[in-house]
C-alpha positions in Angstrom: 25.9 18.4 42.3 22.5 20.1 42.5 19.6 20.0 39.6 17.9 21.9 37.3 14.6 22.1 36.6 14.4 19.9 34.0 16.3 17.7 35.5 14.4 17.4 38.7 11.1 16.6 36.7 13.0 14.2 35.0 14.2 12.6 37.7 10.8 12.2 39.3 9.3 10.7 35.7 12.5 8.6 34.6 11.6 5.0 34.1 14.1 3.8 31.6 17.9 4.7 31.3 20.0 7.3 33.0 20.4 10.6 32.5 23.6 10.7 30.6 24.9 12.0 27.7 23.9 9.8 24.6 21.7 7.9 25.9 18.1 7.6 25.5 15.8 7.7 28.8 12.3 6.9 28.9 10.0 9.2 30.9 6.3 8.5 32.5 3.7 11.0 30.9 1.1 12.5 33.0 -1.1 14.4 30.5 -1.3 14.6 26.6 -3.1 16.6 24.2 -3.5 16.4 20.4 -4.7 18.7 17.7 -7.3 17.9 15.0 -5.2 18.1 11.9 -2.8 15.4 14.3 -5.5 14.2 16.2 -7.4 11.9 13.7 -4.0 9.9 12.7 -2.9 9.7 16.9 -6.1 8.0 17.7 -6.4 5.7 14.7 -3.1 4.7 15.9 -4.4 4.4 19.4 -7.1 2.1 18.5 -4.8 0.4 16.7 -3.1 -1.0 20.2 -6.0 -2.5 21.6 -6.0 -0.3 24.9 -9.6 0.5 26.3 -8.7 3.2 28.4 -5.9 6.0 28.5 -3.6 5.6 31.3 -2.7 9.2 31.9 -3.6 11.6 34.4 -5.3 14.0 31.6 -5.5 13.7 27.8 -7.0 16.4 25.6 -8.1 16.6 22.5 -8.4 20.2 20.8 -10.3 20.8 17.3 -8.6 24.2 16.6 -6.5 24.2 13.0 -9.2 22.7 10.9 -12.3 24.9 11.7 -12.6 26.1 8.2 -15.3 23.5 6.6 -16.1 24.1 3.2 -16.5 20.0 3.3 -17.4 17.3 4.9 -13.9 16.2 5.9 -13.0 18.3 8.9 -16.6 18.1 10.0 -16.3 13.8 9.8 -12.6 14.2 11.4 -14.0 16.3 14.6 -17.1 13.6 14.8 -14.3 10.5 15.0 -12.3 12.7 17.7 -15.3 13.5 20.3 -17.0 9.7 19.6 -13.2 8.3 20.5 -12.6 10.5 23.5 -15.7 10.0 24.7 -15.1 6.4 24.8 -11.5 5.8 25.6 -11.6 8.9 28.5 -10.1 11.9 26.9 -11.5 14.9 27.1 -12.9 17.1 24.1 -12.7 20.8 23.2 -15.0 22.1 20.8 -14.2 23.9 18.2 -14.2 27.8 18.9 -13.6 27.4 22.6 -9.5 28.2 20.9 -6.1 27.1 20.5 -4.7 23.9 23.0 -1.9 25.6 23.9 -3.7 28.8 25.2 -6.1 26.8 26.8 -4.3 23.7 27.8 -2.3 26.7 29.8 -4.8 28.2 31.2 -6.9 25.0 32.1 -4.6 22.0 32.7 -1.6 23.2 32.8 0.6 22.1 36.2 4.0 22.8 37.2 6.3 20.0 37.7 4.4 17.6 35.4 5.1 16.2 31.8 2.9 16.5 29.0 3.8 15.5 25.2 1.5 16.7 22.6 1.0 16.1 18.9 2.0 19.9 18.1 5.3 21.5 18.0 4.4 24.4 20.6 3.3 22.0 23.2 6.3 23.6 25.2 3.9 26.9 25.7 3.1 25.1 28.9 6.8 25.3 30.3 5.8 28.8 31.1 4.0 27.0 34.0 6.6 25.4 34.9 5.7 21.7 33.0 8.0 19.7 31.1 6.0 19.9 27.9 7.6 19.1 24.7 6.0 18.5 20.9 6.2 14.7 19.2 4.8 12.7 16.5 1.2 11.4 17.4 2.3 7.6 17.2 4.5 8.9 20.6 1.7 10.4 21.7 -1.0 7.4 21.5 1.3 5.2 23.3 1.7 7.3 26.5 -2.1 7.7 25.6 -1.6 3.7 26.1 0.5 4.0 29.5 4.0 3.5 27.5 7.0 5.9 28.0 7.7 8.8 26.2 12.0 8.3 24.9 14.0 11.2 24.0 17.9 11.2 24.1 19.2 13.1 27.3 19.2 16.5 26.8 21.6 19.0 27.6 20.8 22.2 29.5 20.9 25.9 28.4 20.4 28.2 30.8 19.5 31.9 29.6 19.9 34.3 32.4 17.2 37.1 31.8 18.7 40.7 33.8 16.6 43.8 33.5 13.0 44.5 32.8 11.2 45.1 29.7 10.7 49.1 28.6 6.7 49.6 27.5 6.3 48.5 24.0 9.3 45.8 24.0 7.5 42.3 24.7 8.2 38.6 25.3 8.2 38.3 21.8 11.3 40.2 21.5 13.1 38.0 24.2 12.5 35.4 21.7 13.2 36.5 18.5 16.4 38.5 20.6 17.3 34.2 21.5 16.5 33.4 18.2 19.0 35.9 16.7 21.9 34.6 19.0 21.8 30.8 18.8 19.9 30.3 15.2 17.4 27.7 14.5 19.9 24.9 15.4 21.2 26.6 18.0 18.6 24.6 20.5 19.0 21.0 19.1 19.6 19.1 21.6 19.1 20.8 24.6 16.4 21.8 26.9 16.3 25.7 27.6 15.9 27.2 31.1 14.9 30.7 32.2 16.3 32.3 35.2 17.7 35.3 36.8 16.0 38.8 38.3 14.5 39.2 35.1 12.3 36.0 35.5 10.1 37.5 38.6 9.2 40.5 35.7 7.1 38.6 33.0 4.0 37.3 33.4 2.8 33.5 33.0 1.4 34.5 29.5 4.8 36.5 28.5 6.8 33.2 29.6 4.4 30.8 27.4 4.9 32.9 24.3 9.1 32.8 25.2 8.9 29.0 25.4 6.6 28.5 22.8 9.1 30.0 20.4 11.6 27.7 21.5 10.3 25.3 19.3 11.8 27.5 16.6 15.5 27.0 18.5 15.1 23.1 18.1 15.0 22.3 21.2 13.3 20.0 23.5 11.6 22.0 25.6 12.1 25.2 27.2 10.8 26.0 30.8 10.4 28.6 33.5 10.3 28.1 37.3 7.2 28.2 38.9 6.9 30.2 41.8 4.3 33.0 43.2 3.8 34.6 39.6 3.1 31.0 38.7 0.7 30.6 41.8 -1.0 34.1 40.8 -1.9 32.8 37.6 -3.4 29.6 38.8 -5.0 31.3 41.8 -6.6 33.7 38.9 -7.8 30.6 36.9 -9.4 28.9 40.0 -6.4 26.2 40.5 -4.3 27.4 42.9 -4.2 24.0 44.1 -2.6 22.7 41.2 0.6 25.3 42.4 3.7 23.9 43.0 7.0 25.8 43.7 9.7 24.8 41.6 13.1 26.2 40.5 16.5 24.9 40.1 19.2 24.6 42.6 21.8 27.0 43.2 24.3 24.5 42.4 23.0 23.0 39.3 25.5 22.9 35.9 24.4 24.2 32.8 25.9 23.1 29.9 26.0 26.4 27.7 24.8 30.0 29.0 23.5 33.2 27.3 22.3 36.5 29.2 19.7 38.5 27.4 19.3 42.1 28.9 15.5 42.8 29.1 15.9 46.3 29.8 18.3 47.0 26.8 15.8 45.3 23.9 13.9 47.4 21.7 11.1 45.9 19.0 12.7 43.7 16.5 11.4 41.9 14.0 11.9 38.3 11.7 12.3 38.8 8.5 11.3 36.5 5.5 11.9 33.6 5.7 12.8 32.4 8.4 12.6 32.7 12.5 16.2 33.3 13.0 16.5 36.0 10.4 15.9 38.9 13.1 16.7 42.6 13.2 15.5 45.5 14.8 12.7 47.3 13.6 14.5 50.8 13.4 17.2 48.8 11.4 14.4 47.3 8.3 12.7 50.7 8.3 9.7 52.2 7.0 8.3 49.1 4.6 4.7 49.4 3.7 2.8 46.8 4.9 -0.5 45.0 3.1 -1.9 42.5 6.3 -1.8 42.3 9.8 -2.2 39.5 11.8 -2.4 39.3 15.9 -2.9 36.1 17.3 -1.5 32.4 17.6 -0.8 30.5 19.8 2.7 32.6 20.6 0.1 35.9 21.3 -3.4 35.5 21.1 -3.3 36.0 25.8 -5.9 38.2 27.2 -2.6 40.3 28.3 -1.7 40.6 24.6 -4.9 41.8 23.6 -5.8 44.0 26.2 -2.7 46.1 24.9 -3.6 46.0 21.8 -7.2 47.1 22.4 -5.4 50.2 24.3 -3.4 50.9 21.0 -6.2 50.9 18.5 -8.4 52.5 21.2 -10.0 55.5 19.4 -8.0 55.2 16.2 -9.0 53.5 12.8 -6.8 50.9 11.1 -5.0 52.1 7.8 -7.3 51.8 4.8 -4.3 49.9 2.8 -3.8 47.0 5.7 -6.0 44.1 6.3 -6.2 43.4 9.8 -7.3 40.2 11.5 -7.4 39.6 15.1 -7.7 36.1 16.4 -8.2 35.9 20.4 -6.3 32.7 21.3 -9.5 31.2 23.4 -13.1 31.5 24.4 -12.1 32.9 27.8 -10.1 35.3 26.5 -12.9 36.5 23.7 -15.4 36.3 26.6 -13.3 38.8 28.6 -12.5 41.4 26.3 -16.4 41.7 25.1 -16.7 41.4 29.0 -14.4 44.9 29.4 -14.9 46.6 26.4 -11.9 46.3 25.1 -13.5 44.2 22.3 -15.4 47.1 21.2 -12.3 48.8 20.9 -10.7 46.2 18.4 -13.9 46.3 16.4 -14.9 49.8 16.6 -10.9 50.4 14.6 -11.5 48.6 12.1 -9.7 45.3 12.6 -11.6 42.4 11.2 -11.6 39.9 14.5 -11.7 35.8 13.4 -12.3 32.6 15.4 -10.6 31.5 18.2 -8.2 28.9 16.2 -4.6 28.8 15.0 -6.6 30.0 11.6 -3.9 32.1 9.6 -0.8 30.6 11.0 -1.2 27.7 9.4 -2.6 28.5 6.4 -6.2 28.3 6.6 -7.4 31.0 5.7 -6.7 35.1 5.6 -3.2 34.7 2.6 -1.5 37.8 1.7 -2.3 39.1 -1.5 0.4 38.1 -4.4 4.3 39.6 -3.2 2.2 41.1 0.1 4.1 42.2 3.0 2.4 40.5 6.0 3.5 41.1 9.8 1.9 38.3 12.0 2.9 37.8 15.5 2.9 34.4 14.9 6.1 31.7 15.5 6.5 30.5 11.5 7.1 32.5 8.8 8.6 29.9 6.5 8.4 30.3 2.0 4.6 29.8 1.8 3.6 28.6 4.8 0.8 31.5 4.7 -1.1 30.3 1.4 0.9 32.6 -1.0 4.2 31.7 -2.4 5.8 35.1 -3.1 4.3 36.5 0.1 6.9 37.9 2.5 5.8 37.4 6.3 7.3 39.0 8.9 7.1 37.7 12.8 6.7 40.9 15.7 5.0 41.6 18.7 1.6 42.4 19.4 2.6 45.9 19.9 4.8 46.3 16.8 1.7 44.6 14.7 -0.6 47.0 16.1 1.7 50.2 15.5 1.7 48.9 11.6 -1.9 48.4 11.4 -2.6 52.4 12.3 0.4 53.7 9.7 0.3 51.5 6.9 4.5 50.6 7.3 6.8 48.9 9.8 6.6 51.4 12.9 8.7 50.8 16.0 5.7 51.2 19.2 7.9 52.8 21.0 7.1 56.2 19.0 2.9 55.7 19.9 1.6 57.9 22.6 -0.5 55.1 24.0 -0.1 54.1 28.2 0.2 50.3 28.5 2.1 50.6 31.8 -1.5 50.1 33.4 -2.6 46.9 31.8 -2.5 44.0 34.2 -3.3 40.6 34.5 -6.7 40.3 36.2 -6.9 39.0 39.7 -9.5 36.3 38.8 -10.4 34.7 34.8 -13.7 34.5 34.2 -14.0 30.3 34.0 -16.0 28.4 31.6 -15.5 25.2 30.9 -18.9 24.2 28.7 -17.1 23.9 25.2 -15.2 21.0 27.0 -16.8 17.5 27.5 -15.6 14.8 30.1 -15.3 11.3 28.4 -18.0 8.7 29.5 -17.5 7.0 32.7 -15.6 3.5 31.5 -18.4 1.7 32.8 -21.0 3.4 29.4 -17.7 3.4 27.7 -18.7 -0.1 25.8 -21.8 1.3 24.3 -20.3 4.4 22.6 -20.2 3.9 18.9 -16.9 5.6 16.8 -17.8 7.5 14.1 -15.9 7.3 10.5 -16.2 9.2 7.9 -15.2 8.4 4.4 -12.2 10.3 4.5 -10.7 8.5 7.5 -8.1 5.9 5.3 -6.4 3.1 7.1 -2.7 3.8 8.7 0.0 2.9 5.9 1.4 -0.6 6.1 4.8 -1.3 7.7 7.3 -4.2 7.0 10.1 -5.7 8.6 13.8 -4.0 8.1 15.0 -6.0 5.1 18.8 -6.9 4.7 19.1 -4.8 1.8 17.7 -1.4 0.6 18.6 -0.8 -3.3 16.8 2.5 -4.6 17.3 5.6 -6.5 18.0 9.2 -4.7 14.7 10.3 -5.5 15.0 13.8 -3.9 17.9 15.7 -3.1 17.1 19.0 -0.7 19.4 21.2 1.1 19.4 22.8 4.7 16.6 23.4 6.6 14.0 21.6 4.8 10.8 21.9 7.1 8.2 19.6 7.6 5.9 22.7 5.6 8.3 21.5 2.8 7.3 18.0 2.8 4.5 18.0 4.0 2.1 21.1 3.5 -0.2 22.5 5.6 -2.8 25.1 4.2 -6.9 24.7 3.9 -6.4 22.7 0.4 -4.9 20.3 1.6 -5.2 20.2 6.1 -8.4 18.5 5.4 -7.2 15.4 4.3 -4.5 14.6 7.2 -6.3 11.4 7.7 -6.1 10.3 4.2 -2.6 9.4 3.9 -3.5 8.1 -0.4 -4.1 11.4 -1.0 -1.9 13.7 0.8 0.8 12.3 -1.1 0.0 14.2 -4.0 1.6 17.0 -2.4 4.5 15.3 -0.6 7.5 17.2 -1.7 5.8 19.2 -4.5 7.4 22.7 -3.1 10.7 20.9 -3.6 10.1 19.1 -6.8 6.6 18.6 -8.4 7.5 15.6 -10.1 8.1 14.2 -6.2 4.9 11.8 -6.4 5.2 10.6 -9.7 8.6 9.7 -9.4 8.0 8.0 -6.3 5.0 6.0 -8.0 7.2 5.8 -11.0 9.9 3.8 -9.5 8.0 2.4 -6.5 10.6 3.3 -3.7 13.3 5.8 -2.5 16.0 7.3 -0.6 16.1 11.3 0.1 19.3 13.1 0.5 19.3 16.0 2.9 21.2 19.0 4.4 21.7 20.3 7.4 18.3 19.9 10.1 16.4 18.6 7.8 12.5 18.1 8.9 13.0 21.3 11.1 9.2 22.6 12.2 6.3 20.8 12.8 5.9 17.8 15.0 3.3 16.3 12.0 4.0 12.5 11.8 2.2 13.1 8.0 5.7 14.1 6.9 7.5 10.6 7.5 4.1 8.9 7.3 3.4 10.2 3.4 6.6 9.4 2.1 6.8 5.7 3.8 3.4 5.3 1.7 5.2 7.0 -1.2 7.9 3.9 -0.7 10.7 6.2 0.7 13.0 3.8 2.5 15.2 5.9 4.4 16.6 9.6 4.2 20.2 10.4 4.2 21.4 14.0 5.7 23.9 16.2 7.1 21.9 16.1 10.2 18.0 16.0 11.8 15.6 17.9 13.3 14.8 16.0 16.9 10.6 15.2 16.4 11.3 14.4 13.0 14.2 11.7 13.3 11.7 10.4 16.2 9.0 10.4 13.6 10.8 8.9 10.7 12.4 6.0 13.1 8.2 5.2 14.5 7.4 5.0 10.9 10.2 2.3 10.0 12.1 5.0 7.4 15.8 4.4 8.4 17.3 8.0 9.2 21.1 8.5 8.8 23.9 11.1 8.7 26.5 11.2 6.9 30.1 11.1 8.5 31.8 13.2 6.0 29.3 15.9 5.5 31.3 16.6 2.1 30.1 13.3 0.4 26.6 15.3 0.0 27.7 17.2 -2.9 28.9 13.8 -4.6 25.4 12.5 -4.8 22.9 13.5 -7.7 18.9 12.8 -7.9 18.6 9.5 -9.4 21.2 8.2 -8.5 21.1 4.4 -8.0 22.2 3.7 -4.2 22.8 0.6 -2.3 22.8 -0.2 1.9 24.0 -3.2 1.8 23.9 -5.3 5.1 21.5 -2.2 6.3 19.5 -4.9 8.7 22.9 -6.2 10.2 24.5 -2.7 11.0 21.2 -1.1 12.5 21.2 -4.1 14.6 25.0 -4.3 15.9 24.9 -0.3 16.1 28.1 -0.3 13.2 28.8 2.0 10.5 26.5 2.0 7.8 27.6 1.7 3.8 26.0 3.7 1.2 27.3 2.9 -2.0 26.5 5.1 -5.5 26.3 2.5 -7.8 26.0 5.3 -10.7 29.3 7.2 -9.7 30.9 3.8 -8.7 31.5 5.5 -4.8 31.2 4.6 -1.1 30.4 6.2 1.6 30.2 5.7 5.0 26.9 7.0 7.3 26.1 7.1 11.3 22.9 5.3 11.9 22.7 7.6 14.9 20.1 5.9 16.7 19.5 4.4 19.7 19.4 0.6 20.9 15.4 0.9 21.2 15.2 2.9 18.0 17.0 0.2 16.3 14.6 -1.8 17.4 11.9 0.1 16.2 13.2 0.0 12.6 14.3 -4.0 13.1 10.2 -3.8 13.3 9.1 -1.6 10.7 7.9 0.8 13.1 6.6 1.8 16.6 3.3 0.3 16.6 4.5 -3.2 15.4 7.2 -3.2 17.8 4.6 -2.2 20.6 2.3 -4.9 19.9 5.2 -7.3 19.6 6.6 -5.9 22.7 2.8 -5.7 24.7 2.0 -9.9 24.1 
């Protein structure tokens, strides 16, 4: 039986387990990257392991979400990043020179390799043709370390693109068209390939923003095949070397398969609040619209701006819309100055911002109050962009731009502007001076790390006990996101390496009482819905509530980075076999695992028992034999230093 591609690079990077279903298999990691507002948490915890030097092939670190400094915080948090990659030999973008993922895909990227990074949309780079997938930064400082990367085997999706895309219909459609079919969950557990004729018609920068939305499916990864559009865009960037051909084989089995029809898509649209909430544009109508938003990691490509620049070319921006237009890197900025097409963007109107995530994650540019905002962003969840009645909207480039002329939701299609014309260019202009090569490991003993005052220790871990009695201290429905738990915004970004204080916030969208309780009654257990911790892969939100005492969480079912993230911070996650004993439970309840030590270790059923409605229930631990292990610990680092002696 022949491969696919994921399973091919999985094959070549498997060093624990096999690939079958329900179990866990540990993969070699060739590069990493982090994020500041990540970053300063992943390499605490990598200093915490004692290793000199990271083993991988490449590790970057990218300043990029907290670029807004109106204190000291970010500006201490970027100092402690470029001391530590300088001396442990990773290398360090500067802040400005853009978002990771746009430049990790145009710099680093390589097809057929792995990379994990301590973002969510770390799987932009499977539109190279790498098996790139988001994870909590503890995950990411030990393959920093040289350890494995575990995830349980996925299962494959194939989507069979036929067609090509009409003018004014983008990748963004493809993925908000996925999105519509299989949901939010519809990805869990799988790993999403592209293929068919349709492939060979979308650029490398049209397949990153399709896999970076897969994020938004649940799923491990997605990925494209690399093959000469691949080698065109690495031949452009001055790395044709780093080509290699890779697709899957004719043969190879596919556990579930969707067709999308390019050439049948129109512009469609997600609609508050949520990714999956999709509908054509035609279908919403005429709603007037306050901001506009281009940019992202999803669509801040040269590709997406040049078409744009082509729309706005010679026209001025509606006086009622705020427009904002964030290039994704320094290349990309450098290159439309470079063409004019900046001058184009500016001369409309449109307000243009850094080269950082900026907006998406709410630093910076909220809608004014009940503002309709369309952002061609990947996250449009309940006030995720700064204001809480705001509703956002997710679209294309294209659709965003049509809006930003007429003042309401406008399908492209009806502009009179050419984009047929607009190509990739045969050759990027390079510059790589806003990046700095560590120090050689031979100066690496002299370099001094930097600490600012905001820079608090990592919480403190114990041992699985035998027993956990506490009360339900939070009860939340379906598709609680980690923007639930753990919010992002410029208030509050600053501090993610200040655990103490973050958790004043934990929870407060939920219940604003969250931290007092928690402090109140000194530990916890949160009932959940269905995929809870869906979203971000920030480790902040299982690593603010083990500080806030939260012992485990009980659900209907998890999110994939967040179960990983909740298990590496020794909070015990489990399910609930009978889905209907949810509605049985109440918030301060007084609950009981008994024996919870002994049945994580033999893999059994777990008991909860209600001691307030005299009930019992009976949960999956649904975790592996290494995961186990991890909680038996209190946590990934403790059982990586007990497992590294």
């Amino acid at each position: 039986m022949g491969m696919t591609i994921a399973q091919k690079i999985i094959s070549a990077h498997l060093v624990d387990g096999e690939m079958k279903q329900g179990q866990d298999i540990g993969l070699k990691i060739d590069q990493t990257l982090t994020q500041d507002a990540t970053g300063t948490m992943a390499y605490l915890e990598f200093e915490a392991m004692g290793v000199d030097r990271v083993k991988t092939e490449r590790s970057v670190a990218y300043i990029d979400h907290n670029t807004l400094q109106t204190g000291f915080e970010n500006a201490d948090d970027h100092r402690f990043i470029q001391s530590i990659c300088k001396k442990h030999g990773i290398y360090y973008s500067h802040p400005g020179n853009g978002i990771c993922h746009q430049i990790h895909l145009e710099r680093f990227s390589v097809p057929g390799k792995t990379l994990i990074g301590s973002d969510s949309h770390t799987p932009t780079c499977g539109g190279m043709g790498m098996l790139a997938m988001g994870a909590g930064g503890m995950d990411v400082a030990v393959a920093m370390g040289g350890g494995a990367y575990y995830i349980p085997t996925p299962k494959m999706l194939r989507v069979n693109l036929v067609g090509k895309l009409r003018p004014f219909v983008s990748a963004k459609d493809v993925i908000l068209e996925v999105l519509r079919v299989l949901s939010v969950k519809g990805g869990v557990g799988y790993i999403v390939e592209y293929a068919g004729e349709g492939v060979k018609t979308l650029s490398v920068p049209e397949r990153a923003t399709i896999t970076n939305m897969g994020a938004e499916l649940g799923a491990s990864t997605s990925i494209f095949p690399s093959d000469e559009v691949t080698r065109q865009f690495l031949a452009a960037q001055g790395r044709e070397n780093d080509f290699t051909p890779l697709e899957s084989d004719p043969d190879a089995v596919y556990d579930k398969e969707i067709t999308v029809d390019l050439s049948a898509l129109e512009p469609i649209a997600a609609m508050p609040h949520s990714p999956d909430n999709v509908k054509k544009v035609t279908e919403i109508g005429q709603i007037k619209v306050d901001q506009v938003l281009i940019g992202s990691c999803t669509n801040s490509s040269l590709l997406d701006m040049l078409k744009v620049a082509e729309i706005l070319d010679g026209k001025t921006v509606n006086p009622n819309v705020s427009v904002g237009i964030a290039p994704g890197s320094k290349q990309v900025l450098y290159m439309l100055s470079q063409c004019g097409a900046l001058a184009k963007l500016i001369a409309s109107g449109a307000r243009i911002l850094e080269c950082a995530c900026g907006p998406c994650i709410g630093m910076g540019q909220a809608p004014n109050s009940a503002g309709v905002s369309l952002r061609t962003f990947n996250r449009n969840f309940e006030g995720r962009s700064g204001t809480a009645d705001a509703g956002v909207f997710l679209v294309s480039p294209e659709t965003a731009a049509a809006a930003a002329l007429t003042g309401v939701l406008t399908n492209p299609m009806e502009l009179d502007a050419d984009l047929t014309t607009i190509k990739l260019p045969e050759k990027f202009v390079v510059n790589d001076n806003s990046i700095d090569a560590p120090a050689p490991a031979d100066e690496a003993g002299s370099v001094e790390i930097l600490r600012g005052p905001n820079i608090k220790p990592f919480p403190k871990t114990e041992p699985l006990g035998e027993v956990i009695s506490a009360k339900a201290i939070l009860k939340v429905g379906d598709n609680i996101t980690t923007d639930h738990i753990m919010p992002a915004g410029a208030k509050i970004l600053p501090f993610r390496s200040n655990i103490p204080y973050l958790a004043n916030f934990c929870f407060t969208r939920c219940d604003e009482q969250f931290p007092e309780n928690c402090k109140k009654y000194g530990k916890g257990i949160i009932i959940g819905g269905e995929n809870y911790g869906q979203g971000s892969s920030r480790e902040h939100a299982a690593l603010v509530p083990l500080h806030l005492g939260i012992k485990a969480v009980v659900a209907k079912s998890f999110a994939r980075i967040h179960v990983a993230n909740l298990v590496n911070a020794g909070i015990v996650p489990l399910t609930f076999k009978n889905p209907a004993d949810y509605d049985s439970i109440d918030m301060f309840d007084d609950l009981e695992l008994p024996d919870i030590r002994k049945a994580i270790e033999s893999g059994s059923d777990v008991v909860l028992v209600n001691k307030t409605k005299n009930q019992t229930y009976t949960l999956n631990s649904a975790v592996s034999e290494r995961s186990a292990d991890i909680l038996l610990s209190g946590g990934l680092l403790s059982y990586t230093r007990e497992n590294s002696k």
